[in-house]
N, C-alpha and C positions, 0 to 999 in steps of 0.2 A: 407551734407550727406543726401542721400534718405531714406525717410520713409519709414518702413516695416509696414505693418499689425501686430495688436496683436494678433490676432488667427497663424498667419505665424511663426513671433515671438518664442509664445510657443510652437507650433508644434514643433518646430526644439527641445526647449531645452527638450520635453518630450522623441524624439527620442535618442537626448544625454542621456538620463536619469535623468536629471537638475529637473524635477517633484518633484522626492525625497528628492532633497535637501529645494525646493519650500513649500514640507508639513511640513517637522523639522524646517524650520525659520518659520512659522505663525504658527505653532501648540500652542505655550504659549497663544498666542493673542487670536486665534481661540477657544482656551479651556475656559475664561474667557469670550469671548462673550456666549457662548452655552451652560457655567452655569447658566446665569445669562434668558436667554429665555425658555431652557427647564426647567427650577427651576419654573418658571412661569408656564409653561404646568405641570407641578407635585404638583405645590398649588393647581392650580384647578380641577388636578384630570381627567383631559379632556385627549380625545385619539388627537392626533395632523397628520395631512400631511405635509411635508417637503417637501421642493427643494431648492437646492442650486445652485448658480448664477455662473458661474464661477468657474464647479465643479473640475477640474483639473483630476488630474488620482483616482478621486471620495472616496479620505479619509475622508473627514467630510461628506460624504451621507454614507459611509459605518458601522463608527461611530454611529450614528445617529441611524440610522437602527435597531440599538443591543435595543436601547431602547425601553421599555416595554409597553409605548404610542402611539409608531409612527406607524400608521397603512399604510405609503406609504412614503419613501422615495428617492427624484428623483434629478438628475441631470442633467444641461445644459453645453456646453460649446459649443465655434465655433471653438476651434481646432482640427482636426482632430484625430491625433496620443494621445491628451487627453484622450478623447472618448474613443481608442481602449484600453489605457491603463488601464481605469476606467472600459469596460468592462469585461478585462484580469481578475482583480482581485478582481470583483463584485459577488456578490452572485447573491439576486433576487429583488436586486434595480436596478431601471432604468434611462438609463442614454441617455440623447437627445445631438444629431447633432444638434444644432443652433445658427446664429447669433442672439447675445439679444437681439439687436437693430430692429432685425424685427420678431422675436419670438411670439405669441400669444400662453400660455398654452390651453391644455384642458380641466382644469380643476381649480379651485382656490385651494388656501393654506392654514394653518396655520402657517405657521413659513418660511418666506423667509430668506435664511443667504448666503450672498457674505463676500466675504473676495479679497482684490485686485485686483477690478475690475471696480467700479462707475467712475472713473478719463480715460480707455477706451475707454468710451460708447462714440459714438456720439454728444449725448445731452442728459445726467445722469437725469436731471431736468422732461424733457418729460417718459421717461421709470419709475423714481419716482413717477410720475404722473398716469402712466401705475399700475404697481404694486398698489395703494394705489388704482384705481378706479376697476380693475378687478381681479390681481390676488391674491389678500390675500383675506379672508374667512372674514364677519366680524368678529371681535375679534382678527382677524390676527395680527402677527408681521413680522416687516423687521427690519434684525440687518445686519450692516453691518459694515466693515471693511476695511479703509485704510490707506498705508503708506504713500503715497505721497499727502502733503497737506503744504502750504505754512506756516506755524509753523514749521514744521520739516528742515530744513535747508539741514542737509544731501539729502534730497529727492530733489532739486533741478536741480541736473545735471543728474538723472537719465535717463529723454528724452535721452537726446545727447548718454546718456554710451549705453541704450539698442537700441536707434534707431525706435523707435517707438512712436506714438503720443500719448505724456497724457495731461490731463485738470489740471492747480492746481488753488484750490481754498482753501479760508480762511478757517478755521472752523468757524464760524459765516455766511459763504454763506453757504456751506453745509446745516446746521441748518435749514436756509431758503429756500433751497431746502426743504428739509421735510417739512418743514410748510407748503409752497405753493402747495404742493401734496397733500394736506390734512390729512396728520397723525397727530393724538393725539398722549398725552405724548410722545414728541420728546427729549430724553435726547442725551448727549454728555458725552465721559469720552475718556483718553487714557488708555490704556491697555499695556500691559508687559512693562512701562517705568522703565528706571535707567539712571543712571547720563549718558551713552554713548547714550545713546537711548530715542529719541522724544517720542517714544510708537506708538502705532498702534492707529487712531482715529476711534475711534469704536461714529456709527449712530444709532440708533434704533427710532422706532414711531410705533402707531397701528391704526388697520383700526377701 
């Protein structure tokens, strides 16, 4: 079977409307990673910038938004029909056309949060590297999120079902991903687990 692109990929399922069902499955996971980061920006009382990785039809930047800290909250993605969809029902967050893999922000961050996308990337390792040298602010956090990870069994034949190329690696490479980028406090946990379900491996580290 021939590879598709993942920005191709999701274009198609945004045009199906497949997006919507894309935010109600990660939104549990998604809600517990961005308690546990913005709770951090509300201990210390700090105003924070946001951007999310992989922002899809731009729920978790819209989210985000509402909150009382965030003085800029932005979105990437390299699908197209993402994009328009994120801009459809976007306020006055903004949201960027880009592949991540060759992306350079304008600006640094506080608070980076992908959710289903590191396993994508070209080379996750190098853009991890990216992120921890220029685009987090120092004090910065990267949280991130994924499903597809060689602990999770289910996640195995997902390549082959959707047709598109992912990376899987252990959660202990991961980990060493983050290290080798140079993030501090590099923790590891799963998120929304239950007996049917691995859980989402939720990344986090700071610059």
């Amino acid at each position: 079977m021939e590879m598709q692109k993942a920005v191709d990929v999701f274009g198609t399922w945004a045009e199906q409307g497949k997006d919507i069902g894309m935010e109600k499955g990660h939104s549990a996971a998604v809600s517990e990673m961005l308690d546990f980061a913005v709770k951090e920006r509300e201990y210390l009382n700090e105003k924070f910038s946001f951007l999310d990785l992989g922002c899809g039809n731009g729920w978790v930047v819209r989210d985000i938004a509402k909150n009382s800290l965030c003085i800029d909250a932005h979105g990437i993605d390299g699908a197209t029909q993402m994009i328009a969809n994120a801009r459809e029902r976007g306020g006055s967050e903004e949201y960027i056309l880009s592949n991540i893999d060759e992306y350079e922000p304008a600006q640094g961050y506080d608070l980076i949060h992908s959710m289903e996308v590191l396993y994508y990337l070209e080379d996750p390792a190098s853009i991890l590297k990216k992120i921890a040298d220029s685009w987090l602010n120092t004090g910065g956090r990267l949280i991130a999120g994924i499903d597809l990870y060689y602990e999770n069994i289910d996640s195995h034949s997902w390549e082959e079902k959707v047709g598109t190329r992912m990376l899987m690696f252990k959660e202990t490479e991961w980990v060493n991903f983050f290290k080798q980028a140079g993030f501090s406090d590099v923790r590891s946990w799963r998120a929304n687990q239950s007996k049917d379900w691995a859980g989402t491996l939720v990344l986090t580290g700071k610059k």
